[in-house]
C-alpha positions in Angstrom: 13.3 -3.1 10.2 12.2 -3.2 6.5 8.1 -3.7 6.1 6.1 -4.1 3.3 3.0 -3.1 3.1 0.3 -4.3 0.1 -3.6 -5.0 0.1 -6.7 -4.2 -1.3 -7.5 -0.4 -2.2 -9.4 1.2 0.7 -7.9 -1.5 3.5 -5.7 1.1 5.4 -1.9 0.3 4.1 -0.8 4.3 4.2 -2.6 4.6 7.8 -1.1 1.3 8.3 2.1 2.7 6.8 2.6 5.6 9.1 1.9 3.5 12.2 5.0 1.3 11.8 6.9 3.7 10.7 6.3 5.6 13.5 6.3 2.6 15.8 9.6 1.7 14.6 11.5 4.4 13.6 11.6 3.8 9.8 10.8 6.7 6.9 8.2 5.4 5.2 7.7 5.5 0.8 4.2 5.7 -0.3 4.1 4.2 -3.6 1.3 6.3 -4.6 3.3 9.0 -4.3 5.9 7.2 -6.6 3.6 6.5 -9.2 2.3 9.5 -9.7 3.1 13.4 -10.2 0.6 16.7 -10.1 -1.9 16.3 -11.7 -2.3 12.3 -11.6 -0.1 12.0 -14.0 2.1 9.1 -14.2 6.3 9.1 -13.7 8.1 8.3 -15.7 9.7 4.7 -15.0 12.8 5.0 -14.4 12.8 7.9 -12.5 10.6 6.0 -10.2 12.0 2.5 -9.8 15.6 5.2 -8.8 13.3 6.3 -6.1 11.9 3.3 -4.9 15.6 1.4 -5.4 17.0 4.2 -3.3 15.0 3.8 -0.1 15.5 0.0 -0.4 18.8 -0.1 -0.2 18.5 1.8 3.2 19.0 -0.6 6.6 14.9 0.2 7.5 12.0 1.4 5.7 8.6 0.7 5.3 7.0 0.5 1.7 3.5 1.1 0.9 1.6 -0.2 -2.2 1.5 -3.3 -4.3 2.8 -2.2 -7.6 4.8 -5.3 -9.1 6.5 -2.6 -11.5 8.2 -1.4 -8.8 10.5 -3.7 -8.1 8.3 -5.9 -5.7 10.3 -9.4 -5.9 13.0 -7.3 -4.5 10.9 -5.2 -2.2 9.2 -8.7 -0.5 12.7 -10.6 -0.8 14.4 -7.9 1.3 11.6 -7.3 3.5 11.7 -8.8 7.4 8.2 -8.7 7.8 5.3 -8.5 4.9 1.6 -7.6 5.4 -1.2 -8.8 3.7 -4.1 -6.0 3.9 -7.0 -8.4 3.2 -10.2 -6.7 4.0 -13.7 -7.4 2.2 -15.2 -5.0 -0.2 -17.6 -4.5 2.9 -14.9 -2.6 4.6 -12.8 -1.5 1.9 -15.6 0.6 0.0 -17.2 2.7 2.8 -13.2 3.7 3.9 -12.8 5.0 0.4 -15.8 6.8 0.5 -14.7 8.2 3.6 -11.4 9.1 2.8 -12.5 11.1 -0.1 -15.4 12.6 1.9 -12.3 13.9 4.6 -9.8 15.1 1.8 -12.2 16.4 -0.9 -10.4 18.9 -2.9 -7.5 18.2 -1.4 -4.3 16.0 -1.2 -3.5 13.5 1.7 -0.4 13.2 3.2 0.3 9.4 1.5 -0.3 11.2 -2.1 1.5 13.1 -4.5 1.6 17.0 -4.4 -1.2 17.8 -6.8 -2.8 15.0 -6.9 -6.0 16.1 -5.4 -8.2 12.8 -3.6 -10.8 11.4 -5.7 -13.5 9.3 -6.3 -14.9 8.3 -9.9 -16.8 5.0 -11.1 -13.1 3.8 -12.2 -11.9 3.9 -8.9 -15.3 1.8 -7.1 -15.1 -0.7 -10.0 -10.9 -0.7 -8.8 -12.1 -1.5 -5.4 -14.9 -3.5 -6.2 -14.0 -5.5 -8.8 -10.7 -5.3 -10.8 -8.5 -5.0 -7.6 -9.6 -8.6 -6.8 -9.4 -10.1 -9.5 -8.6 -14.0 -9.4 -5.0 -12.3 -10.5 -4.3 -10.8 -7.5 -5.6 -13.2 -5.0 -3.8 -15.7 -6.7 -0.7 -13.0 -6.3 -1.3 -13.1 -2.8 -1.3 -16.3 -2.4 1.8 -16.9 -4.2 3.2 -14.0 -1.7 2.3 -15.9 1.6 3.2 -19.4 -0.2 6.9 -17.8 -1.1 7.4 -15.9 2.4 5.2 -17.9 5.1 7.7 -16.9 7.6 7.9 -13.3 7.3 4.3 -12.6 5.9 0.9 -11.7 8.3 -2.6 -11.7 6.8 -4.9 -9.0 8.3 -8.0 -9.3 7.3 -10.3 -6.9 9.5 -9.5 -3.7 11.9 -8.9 -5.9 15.0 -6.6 -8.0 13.3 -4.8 -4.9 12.5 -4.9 -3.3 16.0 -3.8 -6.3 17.4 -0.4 -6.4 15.3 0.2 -2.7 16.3 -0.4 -3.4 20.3 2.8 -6.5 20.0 
């Protein structure tokens, strides 16, 4: 089984992540942990799209994170099933909170080593504001329009336990 997983900052997709993973036997790649080295600092390119190639070409995986720059046409095109993360600011923003709240000074388990959780204005205006932009809905949209057969729009917890429980 090879899932990806993309949505709004704050909607779950490394919980989600895990859960599959788990559910079906596949490693799991944050790309968070891709992106970024100790320190927040970013990797260099190539080095990452070699990591993110190599777990694609494995026969199951699932991949969480939207970054296009990581070869997300081929991510999506070889993945069975793709989920949307969809989740109003509403939810989205009290998570984050949360999230930083539980891991504080530290790093979670869907991060890079070093890269200690957390929360500046940067990051609420990410989740807020520029991680909706009319850009990415449309991009979205464009997603579901391309894959309507493989692709499932959650848009609130339920939704989400409900696809777990099939």
């Amino acid at each position: 089984m090879r899932i990806a997983v993309l949505g709004y900052s704050g909607a779950g997709k490394s919980t989600l992540a895990r859960a599959l993973g788990e559910k079906y036997g596949c490693p799991v790649l944050h790309l968070d942990q891709v992106q970024f080295t100790a320190g927040w600092r970013e990797r260099d390119r190539t080095e990452a799209l070699a990591l993110v190639r190599a777990v694609q070409d494995r026969p199951s995986w699932v991949i969480d994170g939207n970054y296009e720059k990581f070869d997300q046409a081929r991510r999506l095109a070889l993945a069975e099933r793709i989920v949307l993360l969809e989740f109003p600011r509403r939810i989205c923003l009290p998570r984050a909170v949360k999230r930083w709240l539980q891991y504080r000074g530290r790093t979670r388990e869907s991060m890079a080593e070093g890269c200690v959780e957390k929360l500046d204005w940067a990051f609420l205006r990410w989740i807020l504001w520029e991680g909706r932009t009319r850009a990415v809905r449309d991009h979205y949209r464009a997603i579901r329009a391309a894959y309507p057969d493989k692709t499932v729009v959650l848009k609130t917890p339920a939704q989400v336990r409900a696809f777990l429980s099939v």
